[in-house]
C-alpha positions in Angstrom: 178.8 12.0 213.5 177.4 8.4 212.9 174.4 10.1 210.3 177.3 12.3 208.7 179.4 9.0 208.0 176.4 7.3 206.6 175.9 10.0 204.5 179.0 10.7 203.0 178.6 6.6 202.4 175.3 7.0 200.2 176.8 9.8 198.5 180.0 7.7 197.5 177.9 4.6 196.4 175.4 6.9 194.8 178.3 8.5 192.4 179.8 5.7 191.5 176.6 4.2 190.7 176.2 6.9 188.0 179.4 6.6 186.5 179.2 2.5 186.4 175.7 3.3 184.6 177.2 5.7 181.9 179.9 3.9 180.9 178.1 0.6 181.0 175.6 2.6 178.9 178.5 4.3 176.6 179.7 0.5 176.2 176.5 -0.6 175.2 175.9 2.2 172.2 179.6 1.6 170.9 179.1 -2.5 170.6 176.0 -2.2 168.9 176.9 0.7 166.4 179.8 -2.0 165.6 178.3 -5.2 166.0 174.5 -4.4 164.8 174.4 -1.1 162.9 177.9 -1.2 161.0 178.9 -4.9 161.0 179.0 -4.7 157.0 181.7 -2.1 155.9 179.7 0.5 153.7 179.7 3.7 152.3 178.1 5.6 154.6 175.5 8.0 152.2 174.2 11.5 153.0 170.9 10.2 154.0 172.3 7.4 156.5 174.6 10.5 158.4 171.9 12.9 158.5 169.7 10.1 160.3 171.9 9.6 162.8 172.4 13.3 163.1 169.8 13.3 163.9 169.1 10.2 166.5 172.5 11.0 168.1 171.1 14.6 169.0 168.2 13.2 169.9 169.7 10.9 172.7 172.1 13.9 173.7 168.8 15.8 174.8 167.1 12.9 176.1 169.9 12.7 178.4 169.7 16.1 179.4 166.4 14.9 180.7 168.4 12.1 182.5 170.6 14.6 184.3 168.1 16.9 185.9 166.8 13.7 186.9 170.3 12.7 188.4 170.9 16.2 190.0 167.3 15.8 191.8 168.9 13.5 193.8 169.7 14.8 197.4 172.7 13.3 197.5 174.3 14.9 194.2 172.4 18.0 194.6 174.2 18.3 197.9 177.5 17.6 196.6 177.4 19.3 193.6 175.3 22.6 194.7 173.4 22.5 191.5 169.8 22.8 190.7 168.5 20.1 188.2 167.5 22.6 185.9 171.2 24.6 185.6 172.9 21.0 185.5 170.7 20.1 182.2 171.7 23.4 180.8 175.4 23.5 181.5 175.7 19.9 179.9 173.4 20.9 176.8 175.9 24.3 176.7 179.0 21.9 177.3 177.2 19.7 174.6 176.6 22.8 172.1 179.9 24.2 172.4 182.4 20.5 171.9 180.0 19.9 169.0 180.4 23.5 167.4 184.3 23.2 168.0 184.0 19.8 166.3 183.7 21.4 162.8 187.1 22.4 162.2 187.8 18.6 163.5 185.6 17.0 160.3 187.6 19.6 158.2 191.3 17.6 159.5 189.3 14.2 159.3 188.8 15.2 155.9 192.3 16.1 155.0 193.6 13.3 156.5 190.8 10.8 155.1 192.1 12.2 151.4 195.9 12.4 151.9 196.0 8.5 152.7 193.0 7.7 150.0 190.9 5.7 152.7 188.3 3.8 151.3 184.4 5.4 152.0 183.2 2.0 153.3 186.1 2.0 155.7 186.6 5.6 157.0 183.3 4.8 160.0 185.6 2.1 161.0 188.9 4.4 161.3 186.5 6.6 163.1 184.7 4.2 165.6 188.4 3.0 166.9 188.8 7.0 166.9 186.0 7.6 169.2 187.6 5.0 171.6 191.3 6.7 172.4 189.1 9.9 172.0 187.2 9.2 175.1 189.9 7.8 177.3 192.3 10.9 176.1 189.4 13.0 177.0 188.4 11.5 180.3 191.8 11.9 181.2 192.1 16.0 180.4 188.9 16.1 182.2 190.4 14.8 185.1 192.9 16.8 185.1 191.4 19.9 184.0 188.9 19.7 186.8 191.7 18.7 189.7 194.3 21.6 188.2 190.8 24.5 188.3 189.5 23.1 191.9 193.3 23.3 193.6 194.5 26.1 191.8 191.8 29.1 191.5 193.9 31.3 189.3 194.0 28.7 185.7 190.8 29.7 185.0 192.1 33.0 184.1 195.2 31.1 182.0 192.1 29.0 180.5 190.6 31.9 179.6 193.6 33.9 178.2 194.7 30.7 176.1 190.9 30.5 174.3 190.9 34.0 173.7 194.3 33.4 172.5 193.1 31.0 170.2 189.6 33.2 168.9 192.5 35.7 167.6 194.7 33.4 166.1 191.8 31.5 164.5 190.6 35.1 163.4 193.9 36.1 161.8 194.7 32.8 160.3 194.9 32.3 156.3 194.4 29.5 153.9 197.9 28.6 153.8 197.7 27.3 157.2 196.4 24.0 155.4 197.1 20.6 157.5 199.6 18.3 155.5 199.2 14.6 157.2 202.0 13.1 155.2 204.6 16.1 156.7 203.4 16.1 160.3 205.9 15.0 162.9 202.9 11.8 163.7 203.6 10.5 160.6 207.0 10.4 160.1 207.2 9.2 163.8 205.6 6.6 163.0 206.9 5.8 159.9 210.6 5.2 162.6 208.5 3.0 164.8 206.5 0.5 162.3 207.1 -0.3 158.7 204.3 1.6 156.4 202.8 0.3 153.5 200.8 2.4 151.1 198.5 -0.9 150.3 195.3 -2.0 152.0 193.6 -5.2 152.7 190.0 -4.5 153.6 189.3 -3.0 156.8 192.6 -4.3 159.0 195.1 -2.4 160.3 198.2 -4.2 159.6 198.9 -6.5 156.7 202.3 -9.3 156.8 204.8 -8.4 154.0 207.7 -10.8 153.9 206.6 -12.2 157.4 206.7 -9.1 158.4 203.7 -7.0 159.8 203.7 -3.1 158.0 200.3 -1.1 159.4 198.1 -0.2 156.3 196.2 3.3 155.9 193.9 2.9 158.1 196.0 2.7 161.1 198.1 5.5 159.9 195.0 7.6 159.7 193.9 6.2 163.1 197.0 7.3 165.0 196.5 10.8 163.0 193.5 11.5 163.9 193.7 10.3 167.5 196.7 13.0 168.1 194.6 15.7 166.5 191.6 14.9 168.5 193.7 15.4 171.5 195.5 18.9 170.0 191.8 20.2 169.0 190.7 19.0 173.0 193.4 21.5 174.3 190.7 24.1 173.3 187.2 22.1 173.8 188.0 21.3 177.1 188.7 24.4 178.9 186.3 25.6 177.2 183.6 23.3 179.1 185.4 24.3 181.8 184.4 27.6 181.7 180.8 26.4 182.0 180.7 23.8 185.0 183.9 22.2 186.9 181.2 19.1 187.6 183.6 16.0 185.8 180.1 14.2 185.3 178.4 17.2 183.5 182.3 17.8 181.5 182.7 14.4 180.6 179.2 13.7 179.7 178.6 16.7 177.4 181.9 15.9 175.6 181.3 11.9 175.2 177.9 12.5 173.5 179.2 15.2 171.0 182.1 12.7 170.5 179.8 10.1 169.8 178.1 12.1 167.4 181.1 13.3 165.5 181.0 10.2 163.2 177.9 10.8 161.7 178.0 14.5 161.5 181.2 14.1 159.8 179.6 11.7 157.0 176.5 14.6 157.1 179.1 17.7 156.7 182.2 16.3 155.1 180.7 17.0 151.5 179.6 20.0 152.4 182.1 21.9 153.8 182.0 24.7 151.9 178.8 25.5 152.2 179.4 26.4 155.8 182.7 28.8 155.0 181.4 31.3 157.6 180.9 29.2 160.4 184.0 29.7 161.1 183.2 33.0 162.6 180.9 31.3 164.9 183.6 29.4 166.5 185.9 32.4 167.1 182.6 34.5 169.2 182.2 30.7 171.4 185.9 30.7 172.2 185.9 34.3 172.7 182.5 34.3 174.7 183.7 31.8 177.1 187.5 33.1 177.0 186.1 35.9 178.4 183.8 34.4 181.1 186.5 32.9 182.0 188.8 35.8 182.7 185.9 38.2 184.1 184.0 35.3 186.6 184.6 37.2 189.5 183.4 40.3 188.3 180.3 39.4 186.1 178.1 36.6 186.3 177.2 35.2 183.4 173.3 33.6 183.8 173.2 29.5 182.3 170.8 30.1 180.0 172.4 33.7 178.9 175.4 31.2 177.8 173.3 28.8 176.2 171.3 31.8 173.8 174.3 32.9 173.3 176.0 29.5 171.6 173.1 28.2 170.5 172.4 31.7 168.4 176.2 31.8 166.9 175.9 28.5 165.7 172.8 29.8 164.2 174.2 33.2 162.9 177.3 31.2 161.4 174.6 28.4 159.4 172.4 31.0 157.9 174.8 33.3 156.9 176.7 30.6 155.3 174.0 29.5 153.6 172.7 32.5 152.4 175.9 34.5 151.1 177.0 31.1 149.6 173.9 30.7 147.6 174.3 34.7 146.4 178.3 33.7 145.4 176.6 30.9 143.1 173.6 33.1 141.8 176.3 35.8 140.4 178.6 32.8 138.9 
């Protein structure tokens, strides 16, 4: 009994341990990509995004190095029931998948960026504060989504109907289904709660106007964005769920595609267009995982089956982009 209780002790000191770590660590990357890296407002150019593309990838699958390192430890490995190698490639599939379902989210930044004429120098600001709301909103769902799946067996197979759910209504949907920022329900909420002004005064948020403080722009577009991160989540996160219930591997996965969103969004933003098909990509993921969801008791799904099988419609969905989109401009 005495061992047991020490045990159980090690175990709770050893998982809070990590968690102090990663968000100490989280803390760290956000303070110097605001304090060091983007302490001037710029315009943020192709070249700059696809370097840190490329660097935030980089860390992502550094850290899945970290977290078979993690899951080696007896302690975790005991509470968790995962092997180091299956925890690195749940979080580099939870990674994968929160990252592929990001690319409809740069299409809204977009959209939104455009209908309230945000300055480029200013938009990596608008979408730093982002990241912040994004990962407490996420932690929370997480949290949730992890206690509502571990008490109650049978939402896994709501999970899984609702992303299915959304692979067909993603697959029927037309271009008239365009987002209009200025005539969502946000917006004129807030217009109810604050005054608005159209003007802007560098990078703030709020601006006095006969004493009076109106929010500029930017934090329109903040608050925008912030409620369509957490809309778009509704779909990224049980669809993580589908892979591990760990809330270390879940909320891990989705703070380092998060994190990378920014830049990818500076990267892609531009080039949109030239990725029409990817689309489809997205609706075989949700569908993939809608269905793993549904059929878990029945089939078993291998990790790295999963993985191949994200990792080579993301793949699918870029090259055939690219390809038929270059034909479309040879025949113009």
């Amino acid at each position: 009994q005495n061992s047991k209780t020490i045990f159980v002790a090690h175990l709770k000191q050893t998982i809070m341990l990590i968690w102090t770590l990663f968000l100490v660590f989280i803390t760290g990357i956000l303070a110097l990509d605001l304090g060091v890296f983007n302490k001037t407002p710029h315009i943020i150019n192709t070249k700059e995004a696809s370097k840190w593309t490329l660097i935030w990838f980089t860390i992502s699958m550094l850290f899945s190095g970290v977290i078979y390192w993690l899951y080696s430890n007896e302690y975790v490995a005991n509470t968790t029931g995962l092997k180091p190698a299956v925890a690195s490639m749940k979080f580099i599939t939870g990674y994968l998948i929160e990252l592929s379902l990001s690319v409809d989210n740069i299409f809204v930044i977009a959209i939104i960026f455009s209908a309230f004429k945000i300055p480029q120098k200013y938009q990596h600001r608008v979408l730093f504060w982002g990241i912040l709301g994004a990962i407490v909103f996420r932690g929370l769902m997480i949290f949730f989504g992890v206690l509502i799946i571990n008490k109650f067996a049978w939402t896994t197979y709501l999970f899984g109907a609702f992303l299915l759910f959304t692979a067909v209504k993603m697959f029927f949907a037309g271009d008239d289904d365009e987002f209009e920022p200025k005539e969502s329900f946000v917006y004129k909420t807030l217009g109810k709660i604050i005054p608005l002004t159209s003007h802007t005064d560098k990078e703030h948020f709020f601006i006095k106007i006969n004493e009076k403080n109106h929010a500029t722009p930017l934090f329109v577009a903040l608050i925008v964005i912030e409620v369509m991160d957490v809309l778009f989540a509704v779909d990224s996160v049980p669809a993580i769920l589908a892979i591990t219930s760990d809330p270390f591997l879940v909320f891990s996965s989705n703070i380092f595609a998060i994190l990378g969103l920014r830049s990818m969004y500076f990267f892609l933003a531009n080039m949109l267009a030239k990725f029409s098909y990817l689309e489809y990509s997205l609706i075989a993921i949700l569908s993939f995982v809608g269905l793993k969801m549904l059929l878990h008791n029945y089939i078993e799904v291998p990790e790295w089956a999963s993985l191949g099988f994200i990792a080579l419609s993301l793949l699918t969905g870029v090259l055939v982009s690219l390809k038929l989109n270059k034909d479309e401009d040879i025949i113009e």
